[in-house]
C-alpha positions as CSV (number, residue, x, y, z in Angstrom):
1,X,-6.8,13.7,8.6
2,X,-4.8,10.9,8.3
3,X,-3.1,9.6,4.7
4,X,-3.1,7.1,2.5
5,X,-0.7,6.4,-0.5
6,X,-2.3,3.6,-2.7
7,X,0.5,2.5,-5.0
8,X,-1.2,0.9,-8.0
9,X,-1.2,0.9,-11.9
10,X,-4.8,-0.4,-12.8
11,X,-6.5,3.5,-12.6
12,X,-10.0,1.6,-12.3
13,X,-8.7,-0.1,-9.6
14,X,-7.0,2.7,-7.7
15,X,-9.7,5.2,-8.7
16,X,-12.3,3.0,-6.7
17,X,-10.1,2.3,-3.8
18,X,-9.4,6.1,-3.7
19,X,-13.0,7.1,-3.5
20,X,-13.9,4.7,-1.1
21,X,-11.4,5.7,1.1
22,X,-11.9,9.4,0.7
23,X,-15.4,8.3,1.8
24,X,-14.5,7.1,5.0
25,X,-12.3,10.4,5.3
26,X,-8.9,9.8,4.5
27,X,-6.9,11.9,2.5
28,X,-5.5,9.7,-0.5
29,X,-2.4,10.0,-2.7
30,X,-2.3,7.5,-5.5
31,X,1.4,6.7,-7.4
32,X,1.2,4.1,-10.8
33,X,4.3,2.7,-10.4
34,X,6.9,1.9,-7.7
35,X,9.6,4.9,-8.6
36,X,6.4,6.6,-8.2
37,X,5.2,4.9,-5.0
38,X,8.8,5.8,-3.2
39,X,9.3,9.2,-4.2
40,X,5.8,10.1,-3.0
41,X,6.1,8.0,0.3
42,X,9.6,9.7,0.8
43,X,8.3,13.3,0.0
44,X,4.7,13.2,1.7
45,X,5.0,11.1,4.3
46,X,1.5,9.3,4.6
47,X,0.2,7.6,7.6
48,X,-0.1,4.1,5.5
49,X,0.9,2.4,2.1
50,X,-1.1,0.5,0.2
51,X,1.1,-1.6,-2.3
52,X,0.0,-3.1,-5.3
53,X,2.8,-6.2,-5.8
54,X,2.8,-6.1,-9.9
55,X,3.9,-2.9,-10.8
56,X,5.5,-1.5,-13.9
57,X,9.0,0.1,-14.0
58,X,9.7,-0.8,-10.0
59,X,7.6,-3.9,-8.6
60,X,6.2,-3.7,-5.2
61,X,8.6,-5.9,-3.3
62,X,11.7,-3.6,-4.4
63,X,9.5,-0.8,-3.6
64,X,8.5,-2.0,-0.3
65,X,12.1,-2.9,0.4
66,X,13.3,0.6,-0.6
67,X,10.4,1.9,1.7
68,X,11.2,-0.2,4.5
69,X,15.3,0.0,4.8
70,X,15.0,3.7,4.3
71,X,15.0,5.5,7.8
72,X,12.5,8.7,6.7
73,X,10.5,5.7,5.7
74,X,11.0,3.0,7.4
75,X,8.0,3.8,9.9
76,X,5.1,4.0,7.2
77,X,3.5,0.6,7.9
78,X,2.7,-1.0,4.7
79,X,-0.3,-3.6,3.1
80,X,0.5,-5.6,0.2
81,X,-2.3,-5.7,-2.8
82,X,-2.1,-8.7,-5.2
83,X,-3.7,-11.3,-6.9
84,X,-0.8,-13.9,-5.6
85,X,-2.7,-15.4,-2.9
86,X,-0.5,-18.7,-2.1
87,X,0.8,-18.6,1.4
88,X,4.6,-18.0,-0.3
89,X,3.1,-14.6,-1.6
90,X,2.1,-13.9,1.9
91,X,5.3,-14.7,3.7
92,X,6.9,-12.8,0.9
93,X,5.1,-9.8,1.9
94,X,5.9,-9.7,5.4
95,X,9.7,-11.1,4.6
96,X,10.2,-7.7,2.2
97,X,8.6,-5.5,5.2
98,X,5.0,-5.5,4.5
99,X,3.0,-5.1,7.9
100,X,0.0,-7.0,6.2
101,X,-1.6,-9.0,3.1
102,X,-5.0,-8.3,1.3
103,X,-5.6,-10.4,-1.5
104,X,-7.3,-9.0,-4.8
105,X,-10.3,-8.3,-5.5
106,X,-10.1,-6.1,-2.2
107,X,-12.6,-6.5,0.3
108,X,-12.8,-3.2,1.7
109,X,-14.7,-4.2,5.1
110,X,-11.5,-6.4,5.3
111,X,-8.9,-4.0,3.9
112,X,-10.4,-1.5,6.9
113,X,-9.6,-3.8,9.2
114,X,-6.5,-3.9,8.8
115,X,-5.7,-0.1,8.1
116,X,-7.6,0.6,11.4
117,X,-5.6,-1.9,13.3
118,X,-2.5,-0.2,11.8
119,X,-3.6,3.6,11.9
120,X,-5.8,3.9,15.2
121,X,-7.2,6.8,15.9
């Protein structure tokens, strides 16, 4: 089974992404902040991240940089959440390592995708 770390403070939002998910039979971790996010990603090692961008106490761009430049880490492919939904946010995303961009409100056919394309079977 593979797993999912959903990084995100809003619980409505990550309790609906979680369920969905768990749904479509993935296992799913969920942190509410970045510090959060990077200790579980270090210690659990899920298949993918999903990264809310505007997080308390750590953001999701230091986050994702943490994630990314970390070796035990470094090989978790990761998809940015947020609202920010200008191209800058985008190239942002994929500058600070992000291996995708899904703008908010999710749409999950579209958020599948994407975590399909970078967690095949």
């Amino acid at each position: 089974m593979k797993t999912i770390l959903i990084v995100e403070d809003n619980a409505i939002n990550s309790n609906m992404l979680r369920r969905r998910l768990e749904r479509r039979g993935y296992q799913v971790l969920v942190a509410p902040d970045g510090v959060r996010g990077v200790k579980e990603a270090t210690n659990k090692q899920p298949d993918l991240v999903l990264m809310d961008m505007s997080l308390p106490v750590m953001d999701g761009w230091e986050a994702t940089r943490q994630l990314t430049s970390s070796p035990r880490t470094s090989h978790i492919p990761i998809i940015a959440l947020t609202a920010h939904t200008l191209p800058e946010d985008r190239l942002k995303a994929i500058e600070v390592g992000c291996s995708d961009f899904e703008s908010k409100p999710v749409h999950l056919n579209q958020l599948m995708k994407k975590i399909q394309a970078l967690m095949p079977d």
